[in-house]
C-alpha positions, 0 to 999 in steps of 0.5 A: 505506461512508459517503461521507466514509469513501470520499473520503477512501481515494479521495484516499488512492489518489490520494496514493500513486499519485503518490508511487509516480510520484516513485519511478519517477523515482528513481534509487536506489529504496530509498534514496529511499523511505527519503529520503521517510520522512525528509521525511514524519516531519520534516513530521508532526514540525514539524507536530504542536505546531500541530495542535489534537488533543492527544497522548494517551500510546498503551496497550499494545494500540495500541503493539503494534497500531502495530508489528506494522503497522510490521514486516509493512509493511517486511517487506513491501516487502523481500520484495516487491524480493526477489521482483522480483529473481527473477522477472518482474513478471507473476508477481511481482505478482500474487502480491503482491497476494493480501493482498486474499484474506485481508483480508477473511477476518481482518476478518470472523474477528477484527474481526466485520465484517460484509459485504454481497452487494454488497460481497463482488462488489464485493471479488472484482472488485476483485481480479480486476482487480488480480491481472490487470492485469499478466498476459500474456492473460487465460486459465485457463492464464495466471491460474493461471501464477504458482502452478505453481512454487511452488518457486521463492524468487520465487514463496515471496516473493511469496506471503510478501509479500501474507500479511503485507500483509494482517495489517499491515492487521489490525494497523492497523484493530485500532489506529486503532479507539480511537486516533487515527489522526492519532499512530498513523500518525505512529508508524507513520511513526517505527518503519517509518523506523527498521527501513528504517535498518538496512537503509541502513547496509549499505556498498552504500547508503552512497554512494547515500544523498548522491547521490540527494539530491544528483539528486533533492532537489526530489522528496524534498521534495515526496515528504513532504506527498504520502505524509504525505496519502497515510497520513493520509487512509487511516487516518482512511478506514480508522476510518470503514469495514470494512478488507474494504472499505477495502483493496480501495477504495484499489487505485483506485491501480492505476487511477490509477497506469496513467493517470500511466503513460499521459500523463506516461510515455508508457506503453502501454495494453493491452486487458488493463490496460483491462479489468482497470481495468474490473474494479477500478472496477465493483468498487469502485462496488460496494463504495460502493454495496452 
């Protein structure tokens, strides 16, 4: 991985730890990722007539490229809420993050990607640290724990969730190889907040749509150039570099996203996150290096 490819997703890792900080502060969690969508979109659309890229109209692969992205990324997080809802965060999330399994598989089997020794370690100790890192202890018995019940919707959830996590990021990789990736993430951003109105409309979130703006307008607001950064220097990254690399990079937000936690939210720091933090970031050196 070049080392502008590798800046850029570092910074992408940084963005999106700290707009995921803004959601913690929330108080309505999905009405205000939906207000942030607003804020991102009317940013990228009061920006786009000063840019000096001009728009060149999408074919037909990258508009479908652009909206199978768009639907697995909000299928996504939909069965990532319902699987929380259901069941405990050290079985949840692990299982959400098993997308990173299968990146690598699709990239190499539909993109022709080819991957280094170096960089497959340094992909496996990335998601090991990230599968780990919300675990109670680090054994057998606990690693395998989120797949005994296999029966539970929680559990189908989350397993669902990660899939389709990793064929959005297919999709994405597909189109931003001969399009820009500037007005593909601007229509990534347009379909993804359209799908996510549907989902306001229903009665439970008409009275939270004003009053999370009402509490929380100065953090939509910066919500928008935060995200917007957070889009745009991952899919320029994800143009200069394998998709197998570049999905496993960008879990530095993990790292990051434990650092916010411990100094601006007082948060613990227990050896299983340290160690599982190690992990992610040998893994990661791995992958620049190898």
């Amino acid at each position: 991985m070049s080392n502008f490819a590798f800046t850029l997703i570092i910074i992408s890792a940084t963005m999106h730890a700290l707009w995921n900080l803004l959601v913690k502060r929330s108080r309505h969690k999905t009405v205000f990722i939906w207000w942030m969508f607003i804020a991102s979109g009317g940013l990228f659309s009061l920006a786009i007539p000063l840019l000096p890229e001009p728009f060149r109209r999408p074919d037909l692969h990258t508009l479908l490229m652009v909206s199978i992205g768009a639907v697995c990324f909000v299928l996504y997080h939909l069965l990532n809420g319902r699987a929380y809802r259901g069941g405990d965060l050290s079985v949840v999330y692990p299982l959400c993050q098993t997308s990173m399994i299968y990146v690598p598989i699709w990239g190499v089997v539909l993109l022709g990607e080819r991957l280094t020794f170096q960089g497959v370690c340094g992909i496996l100790l990335v998601v090991f640290g990230t599968y780990s890192i919300q675990l109670e202890r680090l054994s057998f018995g606990e690693m395998i724990r989120p797949f005994r019940n296999l029966k539970s919707p929680s559990v189908r959830d989350a397993l669902a969730a990660g899939f389709i996590y990793s064929i959005g990021s297919i999709a994405e990789k597909s189109g931003v190889r001969n399009y820009s990736p500037l007005y593909f993430t601007y229509m990534l951003v347009l379909i993804m907040l359209f799908l996510m109105s549907f989902n306001m409309i229903r009665p439970k979130y008409r009275a939270m749509i004003g009053e999370e703006l009402r509490e929380h307008w100065g953090l939509i607001l910066c919500s928008g150039p935060i995200m917007m950064a957070s889009f745009l220097t991952f899919r320029y990254g994800l143009n200069l570099s394998n998709v197998s690399y570049a999905v496993p990079v960008r879990q530095v937000s993990i790292v990051m996203g434990v650092l916010i936690g411990i100094l601006f939210l007082k948060e613990s720091f227990g050896r299983i996150r340290l160690v599982s933090a190690l992990f992610i970031m040998a893994g990661v050196a791995l992958i620049r290096f190898g």
